[in-house]
ZATIMI-755373 format. One record per residue: residue in three letters; x, y, z of N, C-alpha, C, O, CB in turn. Coordinates in steps of 0.1 Angstrom, whole numbers. Last residue first. Glycine has a CB too. Example, Ala and Ser with C-alpha at 12.3 -4.5 7.8 and 13.67 -1.06 7.14 Angstrom:
<recs>
+-----+-------+-------+-------+-------+-------+-------+-------+-------+-------+-------+-------+-------+-------+-------+-------+
! res !  n.px !  n.py !  n.pz ! ca.px ! ca.py ! ca.pz !  c.px !  c.py !  c.pz !  o.px !  o.py !  o.pz ! cb.px ! cb.py ! cb.pz !
+-----+-------+-------+-------+-------+-------+-------+-------+-------+-------+-------+-------+-------+-------+-------+-------+
! SER !   128 !   -22 !    71 !   137 !   -11 !    71 !   129 !     0 !    79 !   134 !    11 !    80 !   141 !    -6 !    57 !
! ALA !   132 !   -57 !    78 !   123 !   -45 !    78 !   132 !   -33 !    78 !   142 !   -33 !    85 !   113 !   -45 !    90 !
+-----+-------+-------+-------+-------+-------+-------+-------+-------+-------+-------+-------+-------+-------+-------+-------+
</recs>
This chain:
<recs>
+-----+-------+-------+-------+-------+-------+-------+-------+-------+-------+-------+-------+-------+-------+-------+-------+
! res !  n.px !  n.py !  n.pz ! ca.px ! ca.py ! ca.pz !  c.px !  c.py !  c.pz !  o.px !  o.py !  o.pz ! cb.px ! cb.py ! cb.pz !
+-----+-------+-------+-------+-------+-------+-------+-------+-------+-------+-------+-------+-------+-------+-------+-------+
! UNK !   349 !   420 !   -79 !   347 !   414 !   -92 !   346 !   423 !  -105 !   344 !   418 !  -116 !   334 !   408 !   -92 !
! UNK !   342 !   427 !   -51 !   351 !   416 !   -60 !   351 !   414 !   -71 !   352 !   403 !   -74 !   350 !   405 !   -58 !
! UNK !   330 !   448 !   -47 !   324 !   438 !   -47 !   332 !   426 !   -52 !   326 !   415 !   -56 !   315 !   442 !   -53 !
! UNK !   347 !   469 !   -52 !   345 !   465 !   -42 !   338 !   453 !   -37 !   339 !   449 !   -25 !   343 !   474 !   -37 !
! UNK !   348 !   466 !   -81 !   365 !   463 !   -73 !   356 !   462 !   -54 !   360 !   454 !   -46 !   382 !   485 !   -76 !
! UNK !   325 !   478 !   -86 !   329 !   463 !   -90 !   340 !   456 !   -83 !   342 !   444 !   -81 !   331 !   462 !  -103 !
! UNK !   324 !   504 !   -76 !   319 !   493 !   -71 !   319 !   481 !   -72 !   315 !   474 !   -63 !   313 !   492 !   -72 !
! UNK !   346 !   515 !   -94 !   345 !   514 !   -74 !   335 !   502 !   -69 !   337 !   494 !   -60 !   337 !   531 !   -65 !
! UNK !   328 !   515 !  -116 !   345 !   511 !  -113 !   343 !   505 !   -99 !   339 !   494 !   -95 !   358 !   525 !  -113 !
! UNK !   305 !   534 !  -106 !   306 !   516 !  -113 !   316 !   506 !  -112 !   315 !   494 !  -108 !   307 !   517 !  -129 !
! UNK !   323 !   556 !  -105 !   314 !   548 !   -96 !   309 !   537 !   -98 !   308 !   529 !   -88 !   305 !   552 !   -94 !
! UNK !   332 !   559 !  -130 !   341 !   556 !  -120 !   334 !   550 !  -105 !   339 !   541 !   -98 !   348 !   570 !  -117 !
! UNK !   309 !   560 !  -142 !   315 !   554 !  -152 !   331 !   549 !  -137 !   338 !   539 !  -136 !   318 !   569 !  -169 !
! UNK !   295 !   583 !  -133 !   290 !   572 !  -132 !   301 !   563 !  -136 !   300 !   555 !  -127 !   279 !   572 !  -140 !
! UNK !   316 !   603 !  -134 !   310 !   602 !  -126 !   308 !   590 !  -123 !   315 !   583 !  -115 !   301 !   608 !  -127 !
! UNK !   314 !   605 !  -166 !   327 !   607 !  -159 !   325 !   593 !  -148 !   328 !   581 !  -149 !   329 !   625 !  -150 !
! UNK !   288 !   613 !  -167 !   289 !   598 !  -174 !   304 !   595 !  -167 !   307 !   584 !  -164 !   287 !   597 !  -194 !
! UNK !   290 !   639 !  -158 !   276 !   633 !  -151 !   282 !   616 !  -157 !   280 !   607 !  -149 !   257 !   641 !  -161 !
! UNK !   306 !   650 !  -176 !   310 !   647 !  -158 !   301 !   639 !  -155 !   305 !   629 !  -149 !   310 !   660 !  -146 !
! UNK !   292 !   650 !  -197 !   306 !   639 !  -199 !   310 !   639 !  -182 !   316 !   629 !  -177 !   322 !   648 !  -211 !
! UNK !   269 !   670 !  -192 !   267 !   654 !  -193 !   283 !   642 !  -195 !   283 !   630 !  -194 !   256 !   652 !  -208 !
! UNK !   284 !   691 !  -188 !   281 !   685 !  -177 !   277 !   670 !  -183 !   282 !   660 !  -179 !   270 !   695 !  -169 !
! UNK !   290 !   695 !  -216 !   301 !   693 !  -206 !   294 !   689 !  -193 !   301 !   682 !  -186 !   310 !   706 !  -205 !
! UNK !   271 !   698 !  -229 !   276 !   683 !  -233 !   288 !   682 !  -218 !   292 !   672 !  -212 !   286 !   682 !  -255 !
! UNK !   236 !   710 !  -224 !   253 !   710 !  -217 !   263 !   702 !  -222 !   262 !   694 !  -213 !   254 !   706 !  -203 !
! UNK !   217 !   700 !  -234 !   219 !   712 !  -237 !   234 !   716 !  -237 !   241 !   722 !  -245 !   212 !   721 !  -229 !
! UNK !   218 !   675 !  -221 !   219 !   672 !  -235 !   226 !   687 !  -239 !   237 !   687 !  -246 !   203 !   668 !  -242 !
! UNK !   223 !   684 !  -194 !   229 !   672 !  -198 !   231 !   675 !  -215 !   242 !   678 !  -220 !   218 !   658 !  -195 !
! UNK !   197 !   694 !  -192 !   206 !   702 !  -191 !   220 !   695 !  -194 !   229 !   703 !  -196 !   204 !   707 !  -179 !
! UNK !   179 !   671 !  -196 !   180 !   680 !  -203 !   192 !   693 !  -198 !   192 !   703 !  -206 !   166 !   684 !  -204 !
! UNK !   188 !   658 !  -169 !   189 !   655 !  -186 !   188 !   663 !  -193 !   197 !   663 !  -201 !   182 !   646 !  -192 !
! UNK !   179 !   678 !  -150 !   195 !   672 !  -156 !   196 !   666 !  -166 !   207 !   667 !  -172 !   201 !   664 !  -148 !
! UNK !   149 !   676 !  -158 !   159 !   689 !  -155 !   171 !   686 !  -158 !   175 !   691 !  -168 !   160 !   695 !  -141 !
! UNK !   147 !   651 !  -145 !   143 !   655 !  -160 !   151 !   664 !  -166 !   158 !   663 !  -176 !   131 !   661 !  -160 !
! UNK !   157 !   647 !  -120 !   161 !   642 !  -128 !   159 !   645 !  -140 !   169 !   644 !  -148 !   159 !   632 !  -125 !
! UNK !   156 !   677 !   -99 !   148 !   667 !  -104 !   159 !   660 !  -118 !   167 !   667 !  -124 !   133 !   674 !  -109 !
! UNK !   180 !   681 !   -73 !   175 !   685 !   -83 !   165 !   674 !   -91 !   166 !   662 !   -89 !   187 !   690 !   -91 !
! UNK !   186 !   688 !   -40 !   182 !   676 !   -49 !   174 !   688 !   -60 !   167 !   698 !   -58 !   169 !   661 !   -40 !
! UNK !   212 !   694 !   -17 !   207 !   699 !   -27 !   198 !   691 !   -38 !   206 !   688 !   -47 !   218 !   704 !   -32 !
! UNK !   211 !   688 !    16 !   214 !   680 !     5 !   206 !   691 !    -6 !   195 !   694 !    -3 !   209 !   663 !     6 !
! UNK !   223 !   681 !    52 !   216 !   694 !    41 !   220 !   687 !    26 !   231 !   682 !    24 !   225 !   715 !    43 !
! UNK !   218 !   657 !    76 !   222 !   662 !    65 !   216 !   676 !    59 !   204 !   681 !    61 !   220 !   651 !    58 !
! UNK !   232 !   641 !   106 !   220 !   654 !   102 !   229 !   659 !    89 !   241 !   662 !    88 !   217 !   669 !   116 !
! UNK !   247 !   617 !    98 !   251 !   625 !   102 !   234 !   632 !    98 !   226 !   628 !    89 !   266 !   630 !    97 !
! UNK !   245 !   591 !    73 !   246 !   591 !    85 !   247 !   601 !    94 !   245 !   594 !   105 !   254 !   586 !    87 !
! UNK !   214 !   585 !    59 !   221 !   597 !    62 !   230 !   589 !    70 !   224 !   580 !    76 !   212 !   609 !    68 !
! UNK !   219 !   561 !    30 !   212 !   563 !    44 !   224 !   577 !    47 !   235 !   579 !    42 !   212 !   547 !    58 !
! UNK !   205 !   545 !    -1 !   215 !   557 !     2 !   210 !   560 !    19 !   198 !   561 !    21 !   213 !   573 !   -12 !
! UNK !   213 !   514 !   -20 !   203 !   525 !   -10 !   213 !   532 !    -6 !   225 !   530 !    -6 !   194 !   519 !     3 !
! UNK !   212 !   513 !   -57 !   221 !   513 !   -47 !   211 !   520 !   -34 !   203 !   528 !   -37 !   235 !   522 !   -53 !
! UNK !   203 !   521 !   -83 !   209 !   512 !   -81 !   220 !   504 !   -68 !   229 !   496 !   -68 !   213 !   515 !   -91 !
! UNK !   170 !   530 !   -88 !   182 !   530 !   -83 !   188 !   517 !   -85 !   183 !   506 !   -88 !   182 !   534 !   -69 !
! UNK !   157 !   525 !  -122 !   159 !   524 !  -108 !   169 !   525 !  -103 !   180 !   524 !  -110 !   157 !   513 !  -103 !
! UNK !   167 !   545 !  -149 !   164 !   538 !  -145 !   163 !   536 !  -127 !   167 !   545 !  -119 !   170 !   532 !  -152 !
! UNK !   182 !   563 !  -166 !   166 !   569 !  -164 !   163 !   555 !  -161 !   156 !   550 !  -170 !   156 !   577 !  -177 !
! UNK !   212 !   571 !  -168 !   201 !   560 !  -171 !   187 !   562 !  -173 !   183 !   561 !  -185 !   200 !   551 !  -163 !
! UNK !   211 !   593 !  -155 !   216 !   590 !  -165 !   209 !   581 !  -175 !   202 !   584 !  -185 !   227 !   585 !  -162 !
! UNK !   197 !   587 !  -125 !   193 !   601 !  -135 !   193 !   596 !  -150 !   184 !   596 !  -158 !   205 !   616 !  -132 !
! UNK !   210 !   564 !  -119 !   194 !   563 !  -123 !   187 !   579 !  -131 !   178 !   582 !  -139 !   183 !   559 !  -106 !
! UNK !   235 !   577 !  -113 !   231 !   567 !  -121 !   218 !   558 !  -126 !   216 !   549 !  -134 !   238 !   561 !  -117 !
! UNK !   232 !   595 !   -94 !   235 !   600 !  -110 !   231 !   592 !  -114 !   221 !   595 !  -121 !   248 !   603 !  -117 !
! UNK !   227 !   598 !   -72 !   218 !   595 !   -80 !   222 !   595 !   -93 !   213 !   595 !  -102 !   208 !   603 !   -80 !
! UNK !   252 !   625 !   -53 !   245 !   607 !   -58 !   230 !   606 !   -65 !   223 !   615 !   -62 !   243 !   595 !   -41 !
! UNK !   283 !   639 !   -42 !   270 !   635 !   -58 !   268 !   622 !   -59 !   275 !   613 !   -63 !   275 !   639 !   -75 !
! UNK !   298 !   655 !   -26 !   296 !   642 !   -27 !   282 !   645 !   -37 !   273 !   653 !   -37 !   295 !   633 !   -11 !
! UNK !   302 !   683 !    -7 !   307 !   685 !   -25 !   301 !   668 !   -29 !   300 !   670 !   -41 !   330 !   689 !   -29 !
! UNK !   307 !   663 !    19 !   305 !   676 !    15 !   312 !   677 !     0 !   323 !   672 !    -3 !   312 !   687 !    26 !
! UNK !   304 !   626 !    16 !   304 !   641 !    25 !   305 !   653 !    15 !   304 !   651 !     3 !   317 !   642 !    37 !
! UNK !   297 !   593 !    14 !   297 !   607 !     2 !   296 !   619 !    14 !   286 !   618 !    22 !   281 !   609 !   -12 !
! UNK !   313 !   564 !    14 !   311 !   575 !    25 !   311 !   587 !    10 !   319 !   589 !     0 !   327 !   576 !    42 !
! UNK !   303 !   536 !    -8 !   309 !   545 !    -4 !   302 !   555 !     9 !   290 !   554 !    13 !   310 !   551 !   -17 !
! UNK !   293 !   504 !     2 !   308 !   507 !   -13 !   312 !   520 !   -11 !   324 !   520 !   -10 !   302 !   507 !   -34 !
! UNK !   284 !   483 !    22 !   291 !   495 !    21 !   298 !   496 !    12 !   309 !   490 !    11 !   298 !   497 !    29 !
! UNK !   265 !   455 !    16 !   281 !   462 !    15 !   276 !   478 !    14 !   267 !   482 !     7 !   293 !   456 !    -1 !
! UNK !   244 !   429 !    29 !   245 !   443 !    20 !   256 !   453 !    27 !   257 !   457 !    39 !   228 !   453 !    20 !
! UNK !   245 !   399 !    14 !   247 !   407 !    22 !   244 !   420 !    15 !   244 !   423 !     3 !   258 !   405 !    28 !
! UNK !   242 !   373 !    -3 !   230 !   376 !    13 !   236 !   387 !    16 !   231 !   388 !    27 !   230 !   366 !    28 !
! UNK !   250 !   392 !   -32 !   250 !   382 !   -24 !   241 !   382 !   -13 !   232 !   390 !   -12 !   261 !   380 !   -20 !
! UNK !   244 !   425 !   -22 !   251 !   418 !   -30 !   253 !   399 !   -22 !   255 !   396 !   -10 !   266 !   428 !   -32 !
! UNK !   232 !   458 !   -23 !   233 !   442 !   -19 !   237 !   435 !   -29 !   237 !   438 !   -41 !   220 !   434 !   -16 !
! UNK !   251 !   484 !   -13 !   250 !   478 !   -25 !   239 !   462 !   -18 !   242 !   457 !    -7 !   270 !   476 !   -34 !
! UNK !   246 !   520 !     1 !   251 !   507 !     6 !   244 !   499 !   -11 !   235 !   503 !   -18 !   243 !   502 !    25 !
! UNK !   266 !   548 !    10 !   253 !   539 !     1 !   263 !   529 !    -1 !   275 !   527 !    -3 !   244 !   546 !   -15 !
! UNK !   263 !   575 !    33 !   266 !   559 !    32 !   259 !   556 !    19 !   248 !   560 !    17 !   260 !   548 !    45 !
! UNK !   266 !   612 !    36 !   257 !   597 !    33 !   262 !   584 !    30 !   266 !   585 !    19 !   250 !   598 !    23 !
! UNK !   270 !   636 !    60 !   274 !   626 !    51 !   266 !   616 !    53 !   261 !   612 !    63 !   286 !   621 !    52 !
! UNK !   270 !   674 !    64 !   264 !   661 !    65 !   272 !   651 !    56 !   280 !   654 !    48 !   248 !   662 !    59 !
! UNK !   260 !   693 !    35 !   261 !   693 !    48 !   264 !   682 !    51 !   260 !   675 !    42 !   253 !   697 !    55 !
! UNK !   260 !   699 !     6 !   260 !   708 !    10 !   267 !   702 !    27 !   278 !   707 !    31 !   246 !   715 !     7 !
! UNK !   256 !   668 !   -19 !   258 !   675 !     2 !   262 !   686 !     1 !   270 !   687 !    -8 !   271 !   669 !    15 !
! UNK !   232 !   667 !   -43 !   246 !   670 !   -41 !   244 !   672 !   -23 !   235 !   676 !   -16 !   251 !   684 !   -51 !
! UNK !   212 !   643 !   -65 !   218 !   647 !   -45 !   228 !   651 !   -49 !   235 !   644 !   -56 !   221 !   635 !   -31 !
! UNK !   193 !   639 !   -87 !   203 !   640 !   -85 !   207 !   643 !   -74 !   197 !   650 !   -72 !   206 !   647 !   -92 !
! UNK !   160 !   616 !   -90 !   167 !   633 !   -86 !   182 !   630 !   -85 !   184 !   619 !   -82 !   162 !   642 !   -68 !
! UNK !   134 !   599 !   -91 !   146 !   602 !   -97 !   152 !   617 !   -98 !   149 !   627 !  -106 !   145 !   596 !  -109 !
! UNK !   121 !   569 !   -75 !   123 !   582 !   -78 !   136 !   591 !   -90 !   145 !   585 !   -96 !   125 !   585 !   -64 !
! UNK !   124 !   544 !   -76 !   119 !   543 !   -91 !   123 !   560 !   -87 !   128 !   566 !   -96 !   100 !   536 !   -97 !
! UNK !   143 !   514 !   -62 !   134 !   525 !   -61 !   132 !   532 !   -76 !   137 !   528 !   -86 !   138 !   535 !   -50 !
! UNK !   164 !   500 !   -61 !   149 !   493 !   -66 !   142 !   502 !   -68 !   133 !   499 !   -76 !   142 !   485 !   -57 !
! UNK !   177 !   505 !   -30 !   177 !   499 !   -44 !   168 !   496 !   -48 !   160 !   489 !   -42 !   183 !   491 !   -47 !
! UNK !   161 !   536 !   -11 !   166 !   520 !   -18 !   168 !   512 !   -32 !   162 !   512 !   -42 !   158 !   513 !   -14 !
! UNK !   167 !   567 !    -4 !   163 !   555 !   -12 !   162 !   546 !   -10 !   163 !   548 !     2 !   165 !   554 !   -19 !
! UNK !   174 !   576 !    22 !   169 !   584 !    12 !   166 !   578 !     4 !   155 !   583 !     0 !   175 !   592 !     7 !
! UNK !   166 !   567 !    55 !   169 !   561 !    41 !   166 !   569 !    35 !   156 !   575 !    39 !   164 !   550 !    36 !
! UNK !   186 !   582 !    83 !   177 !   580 !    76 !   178 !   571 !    66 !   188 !   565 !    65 !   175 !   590 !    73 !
! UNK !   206 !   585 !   101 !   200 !   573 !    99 !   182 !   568 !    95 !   173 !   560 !    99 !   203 !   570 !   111 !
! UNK !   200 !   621 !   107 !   205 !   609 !   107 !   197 !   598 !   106 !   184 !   597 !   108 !   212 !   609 !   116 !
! UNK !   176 !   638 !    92 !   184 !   638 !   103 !   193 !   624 !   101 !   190 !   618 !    91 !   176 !   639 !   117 !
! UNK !   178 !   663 !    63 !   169 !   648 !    73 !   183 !   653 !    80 !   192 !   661 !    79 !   165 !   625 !    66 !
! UNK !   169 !   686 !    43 !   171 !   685 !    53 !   166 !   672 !    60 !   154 !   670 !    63 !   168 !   697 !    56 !
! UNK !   169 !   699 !     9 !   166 !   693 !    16 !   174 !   685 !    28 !   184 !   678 !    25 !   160 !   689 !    10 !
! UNK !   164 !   728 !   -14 !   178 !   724 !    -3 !   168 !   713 !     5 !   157 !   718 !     7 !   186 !   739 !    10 !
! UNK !   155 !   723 !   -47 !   157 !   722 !   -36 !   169 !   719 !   -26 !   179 !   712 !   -28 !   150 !   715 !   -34 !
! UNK !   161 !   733 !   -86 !   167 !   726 !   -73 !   158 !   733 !   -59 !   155 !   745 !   -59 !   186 !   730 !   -73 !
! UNK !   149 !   757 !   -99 !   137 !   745 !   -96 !   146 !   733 !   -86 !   139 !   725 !   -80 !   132 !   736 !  -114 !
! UNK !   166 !   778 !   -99 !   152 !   780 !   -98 !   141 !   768 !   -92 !   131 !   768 !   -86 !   148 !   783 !  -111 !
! UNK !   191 !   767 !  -100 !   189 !   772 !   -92 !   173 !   776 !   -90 !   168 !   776 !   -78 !   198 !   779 !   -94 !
! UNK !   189 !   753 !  -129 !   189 !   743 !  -114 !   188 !   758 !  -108 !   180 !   762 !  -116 !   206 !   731 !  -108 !
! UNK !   188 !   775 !  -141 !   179 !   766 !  -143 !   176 !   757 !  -132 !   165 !   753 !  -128 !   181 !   761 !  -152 !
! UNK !   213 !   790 !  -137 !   198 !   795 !  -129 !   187 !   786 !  -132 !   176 !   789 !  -126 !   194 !   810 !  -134 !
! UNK !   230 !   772 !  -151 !   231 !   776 !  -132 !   219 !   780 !  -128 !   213 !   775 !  -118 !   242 !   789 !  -126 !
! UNK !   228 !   777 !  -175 !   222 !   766 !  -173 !   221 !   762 !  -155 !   214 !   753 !  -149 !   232 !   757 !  -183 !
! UNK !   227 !   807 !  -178 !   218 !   801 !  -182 !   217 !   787 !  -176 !   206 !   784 !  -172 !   218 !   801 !  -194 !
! UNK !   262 !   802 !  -172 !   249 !   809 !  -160 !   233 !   808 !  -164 !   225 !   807 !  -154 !   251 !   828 !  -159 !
! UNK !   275 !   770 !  -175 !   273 !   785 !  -183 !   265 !   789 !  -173 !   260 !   781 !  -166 !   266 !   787 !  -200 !
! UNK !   297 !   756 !  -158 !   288 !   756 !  -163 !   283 !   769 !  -172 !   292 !   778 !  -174 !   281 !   751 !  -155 !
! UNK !   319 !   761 !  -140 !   326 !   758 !  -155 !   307 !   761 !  -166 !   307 !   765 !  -177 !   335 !   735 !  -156 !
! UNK !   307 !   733 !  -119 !   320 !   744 !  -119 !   324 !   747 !  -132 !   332 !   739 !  -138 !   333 !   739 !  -111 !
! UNK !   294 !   715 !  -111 !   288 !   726 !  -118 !   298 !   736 !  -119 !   294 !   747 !  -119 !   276 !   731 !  -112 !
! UNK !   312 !   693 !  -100 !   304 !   690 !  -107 !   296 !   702 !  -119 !   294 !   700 !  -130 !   297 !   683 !   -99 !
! UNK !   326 !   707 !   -82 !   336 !   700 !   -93 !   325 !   701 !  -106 !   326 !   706 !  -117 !   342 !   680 !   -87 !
! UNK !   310 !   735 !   -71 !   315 !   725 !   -70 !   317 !   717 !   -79 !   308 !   719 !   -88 !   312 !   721 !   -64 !
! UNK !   306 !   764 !   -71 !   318 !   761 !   -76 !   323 !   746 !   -71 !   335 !   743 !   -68 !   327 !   773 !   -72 !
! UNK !   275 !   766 !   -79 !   283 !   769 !   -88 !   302 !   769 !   -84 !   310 !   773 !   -92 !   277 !   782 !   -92 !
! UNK !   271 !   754 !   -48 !   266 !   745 !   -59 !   273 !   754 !   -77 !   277 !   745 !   -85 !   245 !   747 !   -56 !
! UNK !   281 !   773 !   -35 !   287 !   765 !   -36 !   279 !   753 !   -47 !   285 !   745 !   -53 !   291 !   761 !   -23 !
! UNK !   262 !   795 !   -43 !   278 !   799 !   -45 !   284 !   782 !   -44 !   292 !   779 !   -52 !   285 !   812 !   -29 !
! UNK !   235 !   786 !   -35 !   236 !   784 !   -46 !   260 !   788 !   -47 !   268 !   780 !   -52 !   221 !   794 !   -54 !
! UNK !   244 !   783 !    -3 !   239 !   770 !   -10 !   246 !   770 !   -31 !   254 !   763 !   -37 !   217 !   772 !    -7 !
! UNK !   244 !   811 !    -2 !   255 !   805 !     3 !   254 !   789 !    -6 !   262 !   784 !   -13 !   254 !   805 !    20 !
! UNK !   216 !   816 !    -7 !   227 !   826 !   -18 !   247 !   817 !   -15 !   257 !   817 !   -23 !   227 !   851 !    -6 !
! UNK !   187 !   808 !   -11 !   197 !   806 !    -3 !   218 !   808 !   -10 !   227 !   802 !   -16 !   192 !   789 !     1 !
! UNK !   168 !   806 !   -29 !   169 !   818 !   -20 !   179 !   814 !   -12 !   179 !   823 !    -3 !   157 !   822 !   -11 !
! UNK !   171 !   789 !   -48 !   172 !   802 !   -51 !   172 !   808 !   -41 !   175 !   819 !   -43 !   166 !   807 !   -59 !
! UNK !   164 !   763 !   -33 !   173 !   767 !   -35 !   182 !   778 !   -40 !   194 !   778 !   -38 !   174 !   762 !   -37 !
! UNK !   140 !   763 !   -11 !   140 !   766 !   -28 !   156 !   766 !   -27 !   160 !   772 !   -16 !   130 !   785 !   -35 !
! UNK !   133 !   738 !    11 !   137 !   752 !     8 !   141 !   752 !    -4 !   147 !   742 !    -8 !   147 !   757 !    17 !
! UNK !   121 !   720 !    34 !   131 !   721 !    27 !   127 !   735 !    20 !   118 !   743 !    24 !   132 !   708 !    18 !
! UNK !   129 !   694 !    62 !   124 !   708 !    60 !   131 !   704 !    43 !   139 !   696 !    39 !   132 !   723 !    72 !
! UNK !   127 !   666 !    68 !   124 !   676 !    82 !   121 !   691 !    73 !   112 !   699 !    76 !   141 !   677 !    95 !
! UNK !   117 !   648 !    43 !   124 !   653 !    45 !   120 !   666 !    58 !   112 !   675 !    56 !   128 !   655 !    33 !
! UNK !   108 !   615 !    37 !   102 !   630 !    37 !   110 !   637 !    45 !   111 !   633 !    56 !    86 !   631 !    43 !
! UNK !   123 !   593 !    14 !   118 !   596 !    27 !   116 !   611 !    29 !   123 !   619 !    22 !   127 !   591 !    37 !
! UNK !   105 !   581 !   -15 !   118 !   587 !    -7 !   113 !   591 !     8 !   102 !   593 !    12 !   124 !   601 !   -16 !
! UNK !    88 !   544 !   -10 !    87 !   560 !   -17 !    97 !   567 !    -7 !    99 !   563 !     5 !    68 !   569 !   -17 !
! UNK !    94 !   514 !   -20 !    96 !   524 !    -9 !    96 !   538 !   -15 !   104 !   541 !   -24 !   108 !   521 !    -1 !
+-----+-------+-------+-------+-------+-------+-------+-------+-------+-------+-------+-------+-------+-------+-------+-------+
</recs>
């Protein structure tokens, strides 16, 4: 399944409110300003409506999601079923773990609410990752507790 196409979207340099909270959220908070205007130049603001899919497991795209707006479900399969492991709302970060990796998702992600979401390309964060050591220890932080959460929620 290729990502779902988004109602609108928008550079994320021109949006002066977008970029202020993308530099003081948990995740880019602390960063150096070389490495802020890099995402800020080539990050998008993108816009769906509810009960959308932004991915599925399995999928091969690869970008980082922060919310700006809105909240997202991602859901795990497991066994015949497919679980709810988390609700991500405002300041919420997902993709990390196929960014990191540089593998398939590992999880589908659906809007529930009309969303605004900041997606950066995956390349871009690794290399800003490597350049950065401090964003790449949140970025593995991140993953490393989301993994957690999911195994406890899955039993196991």
């Amino acid at each position: 399944m290729s990502p779902a196409s988004p109602l609108r979207t928008t550079p994320l340099e021109s949006d002066i409110a977008a970029m202020a909270f993308v530099q003081s959220s948990i995740l880019f908070r602390g960063l150096e300003p070389d490495a802020l205007s890099v995402f800020f130049k080539q990050g998008v603001i993108v816009e769906h409506g509810a009960a959308v899919i932004l991915f599925d497991e399995g999928d091969t795209d690869d970008a980082l999601f922060l919310v700006l707006e809105g909240s997202v479900c991602v859901h795990k399969r497991h066994k015949a079923a497919e679980v709810e492991i988390a609700v991500l709302e405002r300041e919420g970060v997902f993709g990390e773990i196929s960014v990191l990796a540089n593998r398939p998702r590992s999880a589908r992600v659906i809007t529930r609410t009309d969303v605004r979401l900041v997606q950066v390309p995956g390349a871009l964060v690794r290399a800003v990752a490597t350049a950065y050591p401090k964003l790449g220890r949140k970025l593995a932080g991140l993953m490393a507790g989301r993994n957690k959460d999911t195994e406890k929620k899955l039993g196991g």
